[in-house]
DOKE-614848 format. One record per atom (N, C-alpha, C, O): residue number from 1; residue in three letters; chain; atom name; x, y, z. Coordinates in nm, 2 decimals, m for minus. Layout:
DOKE-614848
+-----+------+-----+------+--------+--------+--------+
| seq | type | mol | atom |      u |      v |      w |
+-----+------+-----+------+--------+--------+--------+
| NUM |  ala |   A |   CA |      X |      Y |      Z |
...
+-----+------+-----+------+--------+--------+--------+
//
This chain:
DOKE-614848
+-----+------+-----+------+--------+--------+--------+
| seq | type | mol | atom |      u |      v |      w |
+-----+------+-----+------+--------+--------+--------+
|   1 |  unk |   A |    N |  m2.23 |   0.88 |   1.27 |
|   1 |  unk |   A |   CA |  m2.35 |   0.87 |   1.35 |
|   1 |  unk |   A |    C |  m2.42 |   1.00 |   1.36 |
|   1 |  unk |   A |    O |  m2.37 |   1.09 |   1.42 |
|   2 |  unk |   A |    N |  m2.55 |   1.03 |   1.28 |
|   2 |  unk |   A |   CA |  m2.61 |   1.12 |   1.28 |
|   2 |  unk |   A |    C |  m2.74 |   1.14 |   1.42 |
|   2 |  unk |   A |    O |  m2.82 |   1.05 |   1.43 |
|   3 |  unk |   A |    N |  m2.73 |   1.22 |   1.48 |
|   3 |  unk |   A |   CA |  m2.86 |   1.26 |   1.55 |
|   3 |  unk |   A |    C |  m2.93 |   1.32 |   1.57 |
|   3 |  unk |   A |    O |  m2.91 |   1.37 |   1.68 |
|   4 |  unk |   A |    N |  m3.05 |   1.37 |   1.49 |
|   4 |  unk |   A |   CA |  m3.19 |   1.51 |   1.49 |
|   4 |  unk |   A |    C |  m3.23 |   1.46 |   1.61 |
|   4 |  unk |   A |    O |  m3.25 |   1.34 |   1.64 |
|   5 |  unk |   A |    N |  m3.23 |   1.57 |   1.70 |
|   5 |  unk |   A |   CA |  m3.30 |   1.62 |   1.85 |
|   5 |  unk |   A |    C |  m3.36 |   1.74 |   1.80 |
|   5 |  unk |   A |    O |  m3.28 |   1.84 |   1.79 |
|   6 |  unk |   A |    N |  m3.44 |   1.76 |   1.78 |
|   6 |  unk |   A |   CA |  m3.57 |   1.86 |   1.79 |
|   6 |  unk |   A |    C |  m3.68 |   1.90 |   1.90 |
|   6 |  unk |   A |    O |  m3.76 |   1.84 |   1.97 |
|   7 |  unk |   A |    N |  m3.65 |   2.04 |   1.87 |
|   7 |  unk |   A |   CA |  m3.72 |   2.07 |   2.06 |
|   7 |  unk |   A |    C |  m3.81 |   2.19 |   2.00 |
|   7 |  unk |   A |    O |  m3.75 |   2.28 |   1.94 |
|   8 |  unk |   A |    N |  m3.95 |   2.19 |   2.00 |
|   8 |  unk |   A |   CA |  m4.08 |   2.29 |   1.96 |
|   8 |  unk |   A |    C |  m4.13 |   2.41 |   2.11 |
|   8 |  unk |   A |    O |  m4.18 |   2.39 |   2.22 |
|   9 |  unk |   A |    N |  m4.09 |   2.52 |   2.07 |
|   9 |  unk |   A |   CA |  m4.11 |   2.64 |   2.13 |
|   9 |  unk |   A |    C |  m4.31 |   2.61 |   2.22 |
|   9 |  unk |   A |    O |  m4.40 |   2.67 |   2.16 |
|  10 |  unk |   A |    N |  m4.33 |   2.56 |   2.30 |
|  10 |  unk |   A |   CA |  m4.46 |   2.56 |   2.35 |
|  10 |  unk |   A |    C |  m4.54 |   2.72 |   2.40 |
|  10 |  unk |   A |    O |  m4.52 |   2.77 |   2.51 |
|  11 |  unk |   A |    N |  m4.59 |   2.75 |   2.35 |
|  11 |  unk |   A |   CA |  m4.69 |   2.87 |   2.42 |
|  11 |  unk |   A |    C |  m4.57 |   2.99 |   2.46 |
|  11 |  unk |   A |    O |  m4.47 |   3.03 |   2.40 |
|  12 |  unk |   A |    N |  m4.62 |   3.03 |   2.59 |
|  12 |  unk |   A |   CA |  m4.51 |   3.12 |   2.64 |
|  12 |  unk |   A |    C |  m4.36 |   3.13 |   2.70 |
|  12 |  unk |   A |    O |  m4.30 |   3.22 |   2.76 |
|  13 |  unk |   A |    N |  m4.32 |   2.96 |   2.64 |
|  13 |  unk |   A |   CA |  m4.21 |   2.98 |   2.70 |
|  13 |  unk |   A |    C |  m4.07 |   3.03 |   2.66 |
|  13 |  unk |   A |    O |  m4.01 |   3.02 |   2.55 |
|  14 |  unk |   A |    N |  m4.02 |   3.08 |   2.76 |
|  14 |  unk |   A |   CA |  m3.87 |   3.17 |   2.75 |
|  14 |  unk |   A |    C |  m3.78 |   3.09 |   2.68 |
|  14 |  unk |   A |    O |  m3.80 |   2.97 |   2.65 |
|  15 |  unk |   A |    N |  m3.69 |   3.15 |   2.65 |
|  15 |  unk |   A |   CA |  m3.53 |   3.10 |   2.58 |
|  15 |  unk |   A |    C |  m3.48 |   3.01 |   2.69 |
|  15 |  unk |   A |    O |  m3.47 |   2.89 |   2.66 |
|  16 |  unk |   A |    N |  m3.45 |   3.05 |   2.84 |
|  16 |  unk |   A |   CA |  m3.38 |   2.96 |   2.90 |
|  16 |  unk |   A |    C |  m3.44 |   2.80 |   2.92 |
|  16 |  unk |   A |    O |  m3.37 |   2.71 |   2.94 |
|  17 |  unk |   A |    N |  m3.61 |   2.80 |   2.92 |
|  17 |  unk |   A |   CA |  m3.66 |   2.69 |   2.92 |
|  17 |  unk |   A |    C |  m3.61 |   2.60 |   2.82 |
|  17 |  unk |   A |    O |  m3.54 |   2.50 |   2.84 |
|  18 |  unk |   A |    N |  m3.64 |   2.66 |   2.71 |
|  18 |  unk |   A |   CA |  m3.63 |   2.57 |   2.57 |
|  18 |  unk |   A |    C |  m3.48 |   2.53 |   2.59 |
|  18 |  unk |   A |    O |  m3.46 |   2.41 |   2.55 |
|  19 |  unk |   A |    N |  m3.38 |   2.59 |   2.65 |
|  19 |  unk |   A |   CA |  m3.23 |   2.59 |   2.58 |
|  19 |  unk |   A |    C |  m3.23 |   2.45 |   2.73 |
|  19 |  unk |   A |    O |  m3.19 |   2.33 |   2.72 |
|  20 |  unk |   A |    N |  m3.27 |   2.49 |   2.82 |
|  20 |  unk |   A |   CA |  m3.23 |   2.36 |   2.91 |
|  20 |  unk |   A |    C |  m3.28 |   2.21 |   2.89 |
|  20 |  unk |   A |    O |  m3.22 |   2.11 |   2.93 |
|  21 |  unk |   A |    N |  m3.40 |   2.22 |   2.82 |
|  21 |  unk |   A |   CA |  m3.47 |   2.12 |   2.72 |
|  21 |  unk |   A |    C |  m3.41 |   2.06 |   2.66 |
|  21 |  unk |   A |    O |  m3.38 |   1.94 |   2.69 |
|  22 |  unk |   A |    N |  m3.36 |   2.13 |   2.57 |
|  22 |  unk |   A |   CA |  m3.26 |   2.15 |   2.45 |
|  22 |  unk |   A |    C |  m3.11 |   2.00 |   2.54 |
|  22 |  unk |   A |    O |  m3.09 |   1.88 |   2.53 |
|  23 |  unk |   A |    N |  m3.05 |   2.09 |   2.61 |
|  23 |  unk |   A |   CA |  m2.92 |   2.00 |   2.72 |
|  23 |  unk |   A |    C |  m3.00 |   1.87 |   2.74 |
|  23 |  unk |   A |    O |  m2.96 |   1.76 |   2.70 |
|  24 |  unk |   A |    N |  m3.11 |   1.89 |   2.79 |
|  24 |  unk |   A |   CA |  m3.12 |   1.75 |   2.87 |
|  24 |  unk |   A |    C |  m3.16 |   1.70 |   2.82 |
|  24 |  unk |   A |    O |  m3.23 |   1.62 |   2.89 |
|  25 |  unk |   A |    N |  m3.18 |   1.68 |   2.64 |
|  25 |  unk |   A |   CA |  m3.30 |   1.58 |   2.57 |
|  25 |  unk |   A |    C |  m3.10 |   1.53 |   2.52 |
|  25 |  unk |   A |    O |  m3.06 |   1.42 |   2.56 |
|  26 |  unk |   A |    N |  m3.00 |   1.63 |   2.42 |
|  26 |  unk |   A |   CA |  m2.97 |   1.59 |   2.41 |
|  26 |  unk |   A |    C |  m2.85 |   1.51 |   2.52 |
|  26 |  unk |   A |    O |  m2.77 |   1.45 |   2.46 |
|  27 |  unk |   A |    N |  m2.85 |   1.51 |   2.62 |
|  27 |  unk |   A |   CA |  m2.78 |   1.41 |   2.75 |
|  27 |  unk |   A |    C |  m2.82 |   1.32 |   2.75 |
|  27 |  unk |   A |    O |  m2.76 |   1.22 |   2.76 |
|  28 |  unk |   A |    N |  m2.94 |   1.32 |   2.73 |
|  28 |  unk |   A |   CA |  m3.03 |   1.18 |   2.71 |
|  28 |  unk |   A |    C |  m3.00 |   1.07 |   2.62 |
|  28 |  unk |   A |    O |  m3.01 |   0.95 |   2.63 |
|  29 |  unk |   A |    N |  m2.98 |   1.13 |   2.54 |
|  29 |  unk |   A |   CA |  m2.96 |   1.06 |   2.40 |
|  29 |  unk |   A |    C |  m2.82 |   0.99 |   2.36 |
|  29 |  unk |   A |    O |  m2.81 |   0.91 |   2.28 |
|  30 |  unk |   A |    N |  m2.70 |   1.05 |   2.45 |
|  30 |  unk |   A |   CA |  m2.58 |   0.96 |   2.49 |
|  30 |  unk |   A |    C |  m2.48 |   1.02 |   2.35 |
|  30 |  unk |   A |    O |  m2.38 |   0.96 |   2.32 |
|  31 |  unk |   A |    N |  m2.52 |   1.14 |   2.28 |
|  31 |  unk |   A |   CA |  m2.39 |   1.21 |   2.16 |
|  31 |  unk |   A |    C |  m2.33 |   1.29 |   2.26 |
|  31 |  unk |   A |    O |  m2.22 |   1.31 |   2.21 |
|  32 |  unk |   A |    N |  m2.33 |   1.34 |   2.37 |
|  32 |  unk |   A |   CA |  m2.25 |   1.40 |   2.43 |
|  32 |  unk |   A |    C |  m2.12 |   1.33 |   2.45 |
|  32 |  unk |   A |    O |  m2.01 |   1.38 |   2.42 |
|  33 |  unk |   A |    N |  m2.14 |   1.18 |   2.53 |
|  33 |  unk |   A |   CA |  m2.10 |   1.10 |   2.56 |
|  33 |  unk |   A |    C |  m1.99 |   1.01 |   2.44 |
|  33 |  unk |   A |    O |  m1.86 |   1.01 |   2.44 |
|  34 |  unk |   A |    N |  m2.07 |   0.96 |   2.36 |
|  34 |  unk |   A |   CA |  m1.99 |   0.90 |   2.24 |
|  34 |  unk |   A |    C |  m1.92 |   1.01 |   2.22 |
|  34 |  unk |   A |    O |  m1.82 |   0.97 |   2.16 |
|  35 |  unk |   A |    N |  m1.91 |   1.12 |   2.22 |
|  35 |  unk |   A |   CA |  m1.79 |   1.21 |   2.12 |
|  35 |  unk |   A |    C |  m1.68 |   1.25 |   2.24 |
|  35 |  unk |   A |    O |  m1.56 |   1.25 |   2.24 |
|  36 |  unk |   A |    N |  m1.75 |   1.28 |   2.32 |
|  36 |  unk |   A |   CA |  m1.61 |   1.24 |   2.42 |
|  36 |  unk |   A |    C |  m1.53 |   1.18 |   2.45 |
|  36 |  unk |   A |    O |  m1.43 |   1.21 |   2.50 |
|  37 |  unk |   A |    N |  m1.59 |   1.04 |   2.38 |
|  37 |  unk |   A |   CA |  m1.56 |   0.92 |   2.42 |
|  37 |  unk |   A |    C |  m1.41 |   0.93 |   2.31 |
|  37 |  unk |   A |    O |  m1.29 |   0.90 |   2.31 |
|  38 |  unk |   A |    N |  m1.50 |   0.97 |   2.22 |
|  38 |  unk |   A |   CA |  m1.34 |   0.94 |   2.12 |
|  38 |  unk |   A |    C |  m1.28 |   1.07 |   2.08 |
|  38 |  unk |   A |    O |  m1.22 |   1.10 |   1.97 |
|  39 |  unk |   A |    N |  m1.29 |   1.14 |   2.16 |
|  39 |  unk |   A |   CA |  m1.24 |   1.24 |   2.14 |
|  39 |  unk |   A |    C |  m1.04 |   1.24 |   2.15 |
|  39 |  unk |   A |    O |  m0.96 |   1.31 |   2.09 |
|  40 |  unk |   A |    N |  m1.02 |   1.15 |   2.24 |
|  40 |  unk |   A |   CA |  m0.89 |   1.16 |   2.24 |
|  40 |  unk |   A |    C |  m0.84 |   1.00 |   2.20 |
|  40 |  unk |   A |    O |  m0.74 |   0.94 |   2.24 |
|  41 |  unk |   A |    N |  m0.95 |   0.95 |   2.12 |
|  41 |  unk |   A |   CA |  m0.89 |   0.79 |   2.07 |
|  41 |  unk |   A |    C |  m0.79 |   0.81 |   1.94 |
|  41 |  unk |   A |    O |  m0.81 |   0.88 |   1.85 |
|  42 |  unk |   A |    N |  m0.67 |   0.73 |   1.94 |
|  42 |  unk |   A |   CA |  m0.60 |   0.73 |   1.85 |
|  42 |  unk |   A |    C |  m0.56 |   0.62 |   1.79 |
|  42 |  unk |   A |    O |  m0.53 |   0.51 |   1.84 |
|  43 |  unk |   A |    N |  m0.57 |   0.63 |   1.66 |
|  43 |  unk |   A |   CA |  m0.57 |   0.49 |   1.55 |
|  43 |  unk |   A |    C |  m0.47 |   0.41 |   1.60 |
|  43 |  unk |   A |    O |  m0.37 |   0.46 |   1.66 |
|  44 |  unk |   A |    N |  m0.47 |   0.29 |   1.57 |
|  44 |  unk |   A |   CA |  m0.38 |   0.21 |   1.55 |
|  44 |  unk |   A |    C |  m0.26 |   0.19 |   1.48 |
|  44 |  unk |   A |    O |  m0.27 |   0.22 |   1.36 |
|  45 |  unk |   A |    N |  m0.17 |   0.14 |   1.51 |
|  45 |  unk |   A |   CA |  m0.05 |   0.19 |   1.43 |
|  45 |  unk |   A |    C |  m0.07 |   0.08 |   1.30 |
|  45 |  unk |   A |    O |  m0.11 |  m0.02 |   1.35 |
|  46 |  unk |   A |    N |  m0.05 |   0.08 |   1.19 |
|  46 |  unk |   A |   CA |  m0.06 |  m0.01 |   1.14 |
|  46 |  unk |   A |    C |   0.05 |  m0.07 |   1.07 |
|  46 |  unk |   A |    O |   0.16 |  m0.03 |   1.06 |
|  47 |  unk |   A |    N |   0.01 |  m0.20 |   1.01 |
|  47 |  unk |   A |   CA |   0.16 |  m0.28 |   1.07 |
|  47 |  unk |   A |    C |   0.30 |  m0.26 |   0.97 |
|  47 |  unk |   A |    O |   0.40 |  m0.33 |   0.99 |
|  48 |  unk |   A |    N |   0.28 |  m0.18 |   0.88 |
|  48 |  unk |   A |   CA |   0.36 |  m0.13 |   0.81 |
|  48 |  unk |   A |    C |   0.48 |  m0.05 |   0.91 |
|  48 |  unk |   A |    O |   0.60 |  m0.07 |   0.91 |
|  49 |  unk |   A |    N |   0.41 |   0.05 |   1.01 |
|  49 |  unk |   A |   CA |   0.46 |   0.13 |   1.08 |
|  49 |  unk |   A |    C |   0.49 |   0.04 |   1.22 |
|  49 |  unk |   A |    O |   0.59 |   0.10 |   1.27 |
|  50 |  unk |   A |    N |   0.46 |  m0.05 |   1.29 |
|  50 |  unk |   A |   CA |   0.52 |  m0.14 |   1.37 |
|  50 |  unk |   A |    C |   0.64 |  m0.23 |   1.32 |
|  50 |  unk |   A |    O |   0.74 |  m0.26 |   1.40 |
|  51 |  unk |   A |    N |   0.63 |  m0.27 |   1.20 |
|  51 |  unk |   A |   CA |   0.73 |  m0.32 |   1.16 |
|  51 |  unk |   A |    C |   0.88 |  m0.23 |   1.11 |
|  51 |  unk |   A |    O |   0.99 |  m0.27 |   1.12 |
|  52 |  unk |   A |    N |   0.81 |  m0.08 |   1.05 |
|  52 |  unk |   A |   CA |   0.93 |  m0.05 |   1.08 |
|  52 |  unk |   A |    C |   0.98 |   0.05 |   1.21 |
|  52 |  unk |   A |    O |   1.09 |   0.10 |   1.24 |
|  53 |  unk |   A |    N |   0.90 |   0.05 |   1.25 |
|  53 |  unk |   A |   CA |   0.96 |   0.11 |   1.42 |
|  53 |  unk |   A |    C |   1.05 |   0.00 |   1.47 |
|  53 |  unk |   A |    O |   1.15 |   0.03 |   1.54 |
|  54 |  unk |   A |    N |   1.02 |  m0.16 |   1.45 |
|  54 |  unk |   A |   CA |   1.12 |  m0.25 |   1.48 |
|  54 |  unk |   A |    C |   1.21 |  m0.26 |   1.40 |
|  54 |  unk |   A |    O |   1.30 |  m0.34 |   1.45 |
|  55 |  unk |   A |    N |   1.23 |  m0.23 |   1.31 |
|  55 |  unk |   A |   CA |   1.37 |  m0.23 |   1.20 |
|  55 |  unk |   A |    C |   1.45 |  m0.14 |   1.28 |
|  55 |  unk |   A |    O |   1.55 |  m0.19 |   1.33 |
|  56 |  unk |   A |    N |   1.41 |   0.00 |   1.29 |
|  56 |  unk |   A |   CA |   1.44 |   0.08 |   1.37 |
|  56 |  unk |   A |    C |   1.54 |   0.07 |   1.47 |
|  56 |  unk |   A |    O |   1.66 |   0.12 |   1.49 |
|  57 |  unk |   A |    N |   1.44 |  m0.02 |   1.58 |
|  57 |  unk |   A |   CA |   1.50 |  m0.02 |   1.74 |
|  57 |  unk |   A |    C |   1.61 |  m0.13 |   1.73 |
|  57 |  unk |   A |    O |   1.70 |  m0.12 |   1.81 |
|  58 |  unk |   A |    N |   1.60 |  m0.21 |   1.64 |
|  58 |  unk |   A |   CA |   1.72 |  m0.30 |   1.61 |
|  58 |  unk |   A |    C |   1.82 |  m0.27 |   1.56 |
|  58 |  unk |   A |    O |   1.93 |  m0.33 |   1.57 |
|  59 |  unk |   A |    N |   1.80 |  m0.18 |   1.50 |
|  59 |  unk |   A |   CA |   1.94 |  m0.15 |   1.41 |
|  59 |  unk |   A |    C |   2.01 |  m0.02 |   1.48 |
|  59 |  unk |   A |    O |   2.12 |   0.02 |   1.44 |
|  60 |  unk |   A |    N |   1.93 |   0.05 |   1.60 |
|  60 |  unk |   A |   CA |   1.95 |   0.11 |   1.72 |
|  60 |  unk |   A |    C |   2.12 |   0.03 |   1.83 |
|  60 |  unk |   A |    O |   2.23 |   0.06 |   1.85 |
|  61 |  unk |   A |    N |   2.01 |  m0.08 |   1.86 |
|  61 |  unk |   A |   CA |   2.04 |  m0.15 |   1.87 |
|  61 |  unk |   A |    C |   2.19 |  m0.21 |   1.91 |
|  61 |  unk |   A |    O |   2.26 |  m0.21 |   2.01 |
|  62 |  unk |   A |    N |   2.21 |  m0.28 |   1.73 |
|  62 |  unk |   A |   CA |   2.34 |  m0.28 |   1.69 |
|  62 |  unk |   A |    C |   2.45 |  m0.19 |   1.67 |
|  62 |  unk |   A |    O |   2.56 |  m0.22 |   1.68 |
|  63 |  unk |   A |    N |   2.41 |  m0.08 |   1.65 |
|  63 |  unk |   A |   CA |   2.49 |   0.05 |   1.65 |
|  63 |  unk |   A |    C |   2.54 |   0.04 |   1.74 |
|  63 |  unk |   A |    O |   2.66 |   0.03 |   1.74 |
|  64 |  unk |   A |    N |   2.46 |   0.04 |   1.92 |
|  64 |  unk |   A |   CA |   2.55 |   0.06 |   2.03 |
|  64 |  unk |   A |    C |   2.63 |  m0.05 |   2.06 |
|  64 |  unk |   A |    O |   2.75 |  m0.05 |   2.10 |
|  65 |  unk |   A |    N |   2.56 |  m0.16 |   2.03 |
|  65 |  unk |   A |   CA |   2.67 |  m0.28 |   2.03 |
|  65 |  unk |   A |    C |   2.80 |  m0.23 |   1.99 |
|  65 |  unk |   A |    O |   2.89 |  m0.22 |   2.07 |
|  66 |  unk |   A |    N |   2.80 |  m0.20 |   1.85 |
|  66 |  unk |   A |   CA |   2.89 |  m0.16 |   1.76 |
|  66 |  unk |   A |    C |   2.98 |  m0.04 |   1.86 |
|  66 |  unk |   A |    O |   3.11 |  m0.05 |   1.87 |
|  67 |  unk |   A |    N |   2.90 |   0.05 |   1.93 |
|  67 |  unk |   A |   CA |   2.98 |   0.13 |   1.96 |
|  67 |  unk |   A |    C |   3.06 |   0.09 |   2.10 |
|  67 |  unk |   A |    O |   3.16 |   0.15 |   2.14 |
|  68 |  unk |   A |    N |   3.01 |  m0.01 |   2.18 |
|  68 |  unk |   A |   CA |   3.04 |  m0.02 |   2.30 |
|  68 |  unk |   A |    C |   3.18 |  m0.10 |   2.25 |
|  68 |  unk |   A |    O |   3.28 |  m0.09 |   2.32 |
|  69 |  unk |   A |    N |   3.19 |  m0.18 |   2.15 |
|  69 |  unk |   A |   CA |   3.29 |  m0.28 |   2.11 |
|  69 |  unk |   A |    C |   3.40 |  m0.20 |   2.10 |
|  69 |  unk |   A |    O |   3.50 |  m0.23 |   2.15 |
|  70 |  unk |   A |    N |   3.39 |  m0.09 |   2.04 |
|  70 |  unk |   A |   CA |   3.53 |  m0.01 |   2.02 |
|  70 |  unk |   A |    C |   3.54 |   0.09 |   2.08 |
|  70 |  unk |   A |    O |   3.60 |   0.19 |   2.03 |
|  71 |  unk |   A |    N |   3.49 |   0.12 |   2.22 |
|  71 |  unk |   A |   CA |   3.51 |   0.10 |   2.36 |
|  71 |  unk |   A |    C |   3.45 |   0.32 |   2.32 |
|  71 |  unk |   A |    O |   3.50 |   0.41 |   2.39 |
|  72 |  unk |   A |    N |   3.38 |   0.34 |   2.25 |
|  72 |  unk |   A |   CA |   3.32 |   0.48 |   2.24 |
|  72 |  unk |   A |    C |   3.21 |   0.48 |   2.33 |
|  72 |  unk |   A |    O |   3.16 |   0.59 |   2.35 |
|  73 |  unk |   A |    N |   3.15 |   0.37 |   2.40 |
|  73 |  unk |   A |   CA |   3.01 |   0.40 |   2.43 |
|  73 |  unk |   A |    C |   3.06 |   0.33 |   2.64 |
|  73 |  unk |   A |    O |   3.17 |   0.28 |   2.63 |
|  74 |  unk |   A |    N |   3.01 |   0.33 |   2.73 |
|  74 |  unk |   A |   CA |   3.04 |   0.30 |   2.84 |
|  74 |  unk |   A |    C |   2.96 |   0.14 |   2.85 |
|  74 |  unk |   A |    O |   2.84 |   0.16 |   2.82 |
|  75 |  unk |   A |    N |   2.98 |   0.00 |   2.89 |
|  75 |  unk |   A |   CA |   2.87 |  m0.08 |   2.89 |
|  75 |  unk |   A |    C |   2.79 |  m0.03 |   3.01 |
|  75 |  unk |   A |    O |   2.83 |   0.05 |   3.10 |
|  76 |  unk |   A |    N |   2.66 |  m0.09 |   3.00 |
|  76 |  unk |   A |   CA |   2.57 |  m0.06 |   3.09 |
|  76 |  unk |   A |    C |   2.57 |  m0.19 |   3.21 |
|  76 |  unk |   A |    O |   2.56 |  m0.31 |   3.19 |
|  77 |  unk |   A |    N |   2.59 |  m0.11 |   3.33 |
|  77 |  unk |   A |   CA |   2.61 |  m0.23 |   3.42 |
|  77 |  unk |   A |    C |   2.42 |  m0.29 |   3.48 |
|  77 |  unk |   A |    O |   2.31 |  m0.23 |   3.45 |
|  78 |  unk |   A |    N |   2.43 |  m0.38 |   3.53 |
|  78 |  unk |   A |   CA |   2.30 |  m0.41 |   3.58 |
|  78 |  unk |   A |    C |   2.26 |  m0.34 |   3.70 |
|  78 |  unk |   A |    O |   2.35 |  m0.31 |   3.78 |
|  79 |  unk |   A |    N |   2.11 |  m0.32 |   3.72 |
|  79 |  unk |   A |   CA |   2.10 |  m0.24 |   3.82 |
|  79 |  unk |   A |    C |   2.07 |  m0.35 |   3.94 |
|  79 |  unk |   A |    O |   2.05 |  m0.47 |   3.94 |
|  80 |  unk |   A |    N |   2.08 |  m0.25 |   4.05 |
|  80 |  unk |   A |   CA |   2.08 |  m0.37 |   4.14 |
|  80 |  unk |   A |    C |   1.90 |  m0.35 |   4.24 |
|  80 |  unk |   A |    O |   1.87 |  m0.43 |   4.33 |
+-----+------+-----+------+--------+--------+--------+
//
């Protein structure tokens, strides 16, 4: 998303005029906003990587199974 905001120096006026111009033409125009906006958006996982984050947690999983069976791991009681 491209945006030219262009602000023309009138007669005598100072730097701070133009620069406050400058803010509030671009506020106006909502790039401040959009890039904020995604400034902290993060992609989606994609399903290559969901699917193996679940291979993962399962075979997690069975391990403890595995371990609680041959009495290495404590079972977990339910909470109350």
């Amino acid at each position: 998303m491209a945006t030219n905001v262009e602000i023309v120096k009138t007669g005598n006026e100072h730097n701070g005029s133009i620069l406050r111009r400058f803010t509030k033409k671009i506020q106006r125009s909502g790039l401040v906003q959009a890039v904020r906006g995604r400034r902290y958006a993060q992609r989606k996982p994609s399903d290559f990587t969901k699917k193996k984050g679940a291979l993962k947690m399962i075979e997690r999983r069975n391990e403890i199974k595995k371990m609680i069976k041959l009495g290495k791991l404590a079972e977990k009681t339910p909470r109350k």
